[in-house]
Steps between C-alpha positions, in 0.01 A plus 500: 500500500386598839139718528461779706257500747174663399381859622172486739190538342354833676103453465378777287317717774853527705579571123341819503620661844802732373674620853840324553392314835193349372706388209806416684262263727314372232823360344595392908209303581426318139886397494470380862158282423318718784251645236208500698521095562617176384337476167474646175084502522545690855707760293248514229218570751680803674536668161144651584556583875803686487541822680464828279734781459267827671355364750326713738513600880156631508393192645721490795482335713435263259639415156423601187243287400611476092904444657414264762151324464585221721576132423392182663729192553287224261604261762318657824159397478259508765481114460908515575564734766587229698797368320611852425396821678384388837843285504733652733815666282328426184540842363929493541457177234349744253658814562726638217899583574566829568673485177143457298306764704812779509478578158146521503498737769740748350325502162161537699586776691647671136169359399298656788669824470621534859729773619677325736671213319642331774453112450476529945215722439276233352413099538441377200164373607293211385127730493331147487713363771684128528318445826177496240611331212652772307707459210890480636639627154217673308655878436071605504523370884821665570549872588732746677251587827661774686567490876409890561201639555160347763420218289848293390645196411541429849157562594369312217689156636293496845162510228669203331602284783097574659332372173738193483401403823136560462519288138658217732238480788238521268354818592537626127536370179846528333260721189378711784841529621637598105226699434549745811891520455403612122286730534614721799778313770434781709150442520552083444441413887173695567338402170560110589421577852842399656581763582 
């Protein structure tokens, strides 16, 4: 007698999250493996970072701090930087597909509450970014940033590229460098002094 393949396991906070998308991806990425890594213990850890139906726009341009605390990459060390980081194209061997981050970025912007819910609207933005070790797949480093309004997405990726470089020469420390992007991007290059 021939089994039937089992059903995905959906971890018990994507459990919880009711709307037919988040559900629909849910069952999508665990089928597919993509579930925020390779292992099972990567999936266990995300359970707690996971992005939160209700999240605010208050803090634009930032994100809401209880959605979208910001992750860092375990493997981006100040010690490493060299291997990974300050490696030219490092970031495009850690970057999800497209088809990890699009689902994210339509729940998010349910999530987020956003009028416009054009997927073009938004880049579903690392907030700790790759260039500074932040976590490729973590759903608390992942949010829809929109591209309208003085301080965007756009904007934000000139702050990132600055801070890489500084990390790299030396003139900051890759902490320095997290810290800044945490706590206020848009203030990130004059608190370091880069900018």
């Amino acid at each position: 007698m021939r089994s039937l393949p089992r059903t995905p396991r959906i971890p018990r906070m994507l459990r919880t999250v009711r709307t037919p998308v988040a559900v629909a991806s849910a069952f999508a990425v665990a089928g597919s493996g993509l579930l925020l890594g390779v292992s099972a213990g990567t999936a266990q850890a995300a359970a707690g970072t996971a992005r939160a139906a209700g999240c605010s726009q208050a803090y634009l341009p930032l994100p809401d701090p209880s959605c979208t605390p910001g992750v860092y990459n375990p493997d981006v060390t100040q010690s490493t930087i060299d291997s990974t980081i300050c490696v030219s194209g490092w970031t495009a061997t850690v970057r999800p597909p497209t088809s990890y981050t699009n689902p994210l970025k339509v729940q998010g912007i349910a999530d987020y509450g956003y009028a416009n819910t054009s997927t073009s609207a938004y880049e579903e933005d690392h907030f700790i970014p790759l260039e500074l070790g932040g976590s490729p797949r973590d759903p608390g480093n992942l949010w829809p940033e929109p591209y309208s309004g003085t301080k965007t997405a756009r904007s934000k990726d000139g702050v990132e590229t600055k801070l890489k470089n500084a990390v790299c020469d030396g003139r900051i420390t890759l902490s320095a460098a997290r810290s800044a992007m945490k706590n206020n991007w848009t203030t990130a290059l004059s608190v370091t002094g880069i900018g």
